[in-house]
C-alpha positions, 0 to 999 in steps of 0.5 A: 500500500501506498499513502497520498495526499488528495491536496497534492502529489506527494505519494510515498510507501505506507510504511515509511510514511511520514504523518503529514504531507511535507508538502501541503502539511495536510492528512494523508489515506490510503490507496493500493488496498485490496477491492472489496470481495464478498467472498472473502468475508470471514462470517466466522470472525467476530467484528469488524476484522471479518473484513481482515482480508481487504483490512492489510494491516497485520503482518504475516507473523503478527497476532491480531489485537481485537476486543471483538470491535464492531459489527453493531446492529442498525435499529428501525425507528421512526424520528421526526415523522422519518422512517430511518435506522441508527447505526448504533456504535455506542455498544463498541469495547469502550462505548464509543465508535472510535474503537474501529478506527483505534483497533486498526491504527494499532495492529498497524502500529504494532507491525511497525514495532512502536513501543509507545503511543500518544495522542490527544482527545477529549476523551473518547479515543484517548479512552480507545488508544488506552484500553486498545494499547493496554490490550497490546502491551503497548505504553500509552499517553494521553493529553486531554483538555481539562475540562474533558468530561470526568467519566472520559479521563477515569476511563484513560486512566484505568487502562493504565495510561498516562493522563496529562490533562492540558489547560486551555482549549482543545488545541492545546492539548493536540499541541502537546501530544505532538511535542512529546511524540517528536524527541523519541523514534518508537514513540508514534503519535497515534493520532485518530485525527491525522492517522490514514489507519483509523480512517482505514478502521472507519471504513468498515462502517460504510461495510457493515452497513451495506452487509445489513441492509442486504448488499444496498446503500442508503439515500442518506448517512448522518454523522457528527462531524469534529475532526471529520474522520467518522464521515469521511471514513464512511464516505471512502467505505461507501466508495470502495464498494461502489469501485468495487463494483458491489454499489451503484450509487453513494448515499447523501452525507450529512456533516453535523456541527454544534453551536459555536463549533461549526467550521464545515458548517461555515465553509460548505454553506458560503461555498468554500472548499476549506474550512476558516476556523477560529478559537472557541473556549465556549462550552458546549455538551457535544463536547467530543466535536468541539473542534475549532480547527478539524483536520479533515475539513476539506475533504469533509467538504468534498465529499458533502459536495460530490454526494449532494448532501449538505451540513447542519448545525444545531444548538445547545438546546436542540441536542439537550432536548434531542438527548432526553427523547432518545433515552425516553426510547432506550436509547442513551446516548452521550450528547455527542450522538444525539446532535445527529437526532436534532439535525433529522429534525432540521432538514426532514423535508429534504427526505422522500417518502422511500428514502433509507436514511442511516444516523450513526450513534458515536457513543454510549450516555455513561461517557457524559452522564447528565445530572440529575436535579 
């Protein structure tokens, strides 16, 4: 496999790769990985690494490390007067969505023999690196915002990681982890944000989804969107089937940003192609898309344009309400996820009749448990 860069030339072998395009400073993916075979479904193996075969990120002598990620179930429910089904990945090892993009991240990284991990989060991958390097007998750091939820930081530090916590915004946090990942070759910022490996994990959502619904795409793929790597992950799965030769059509994405945090929100409706972020330190409970600057957002942005698909943004109180209904049907979800319920409501007029619409759940509700008065 190779990694490019989709804003410039720069291609390089993906075990060499440096974390950035050294031309455009921008995210590196993936290209030159297998086409997607049905046959080659593995219906024995638990998770998402059923995909193992079009997943080459284990070497030939390495043992897979997994918790039996993925594979979640997709719910029928009915929101807004929408027929629609969530994608419910709040139910992965460590609540959160982040475990697909985490568990491939670090099989690929054990096969680069990295003794340690850093990355920064606002809680849910920091919680993911720990439980998935503590599962590889791999040491992990993790720099979080101080003012990321408590049950998030208790999390990281159970698995046995290092927790820094970092006062200011999130930006903060992300500017330490890369000091600390720069003076120490076996030492890889394994960041979820930036890695083509977790993009790579992401994919599998897309795939699951398409195996669920009987080898058919959905109209319609709503995801909360921060740094842009759960959309975009989706988005390139969705491809890779359609140039596989197994889709013939891509659904519609839906990027979904939280009140002041809205730079793809911005950017896609004044018809930019980047995103122009700036600074917030206001807080918001959809706190893991709390992002000023998201590494993605260009890409982001092409793939809501090249889909037809659009962005929305709702506000603190939408989510809060969004947040209770669900739990009123079971569904107790971190606030985070239920941005993607809000936003059904704002643009449910753009849905048909017979449209297949696919909302996707990031986390579980014990993440960032509301109080009770």
């Amino acid at each position: 496999m190779e990694v490019y860069c989709p804003t410039s030339s720069f291609r390089a072998p993906a075990e060499i790769a440096p974390l950035r395009c050294p031309v455009r400073s921008a995210p590196l993916e993936f290209t030159g990985f297998p086409r997607f075979e049905p046959d080659l479904v593995d219906e024995d193996e638990a998770g998402l690494w059923r995909y193992g075969a079009m997943l080459p990120v284990v070497g030939p002598n390495q043992q897979r490390c997994t918790l039996g990620e993925g594979w979640t179930p997709l719910l029928d429910d009915t929101w807004a007067g929408v027929r629609m089904l969530w994608k419910n990945d709040a139910i992965m090892p460590t609540g959160s969505y982040k475990d697909r993009g985490v568990s491939v991240m670090v099989n690929w990284l054990l096969g680069l023999d990295t003794a340690k991990v850093v990355d920064d989060s606002s809680g849910n991958a920091g919680a993911s690196l720990a439980c998935y390097a503590a599962r590889a007998n791999v040491e992990a750091c993790i720099y979080v915002p101080a003012s990321a939820p408590e049950p998030k930081k208790v999390q990281i530090a159970i698995y046995g990681a290092e927790l820094v916590e970092v006062p200011g915004t999130r930006s903060a946090a992300t500017r330490a982890a890369e000091a600390a990942s720069q003076t120490v070759p076996s030492v890889k910022y394994a960041s979820h944000a930036w890695h083509p490996a977790f993009l790579f994990g992401q994919m599998t959502t897309a795939w699951e989804i398409w195996e669920q619904l009987g080898g058919e795409v959905p109209d319609w793929m709503i995801t909360p969107v921060g740094h842009g790597g759960c959309l975009l992950g989706i988005w390139r799965g969705f491809q890779h089937l359609f140039s596989s030769g197994l889709a013939t059509k891509l659904p519609r994405m839906v990027a979904v940003q939280a009140t002041p945090y809205t730079p793809i929100y911005d950017a896609f409706h004044a018809g930019k192609s980047a995103a122009d972020g700036q600074p917030h330190m206001t807080k918001t409970v959809a706190d893991g898309i709390a992002i000023d600057f998201p590494v993605r957002a260009s890409a982001v942005l092409t793939a809501l344009h090249r889909s037809g698909g659009t962005a929305v943004a709702v506000s603190e109180e939408e989510i809060v309400t969004s947040h209770e209904r669900l739990a009123r049907r079971g569904l107790f979800v971190e606030p985070t996820s239920a941005t993607v319920a809000a936003a059904i409501e704002q643009i449910r007029d753009k849905f048909q009749r017979d449209d297949r619409v696919v909302a996707l759940i990031t986390g579980h509700g014990l993440k960032n448990p509301p109080r009770i008065d």
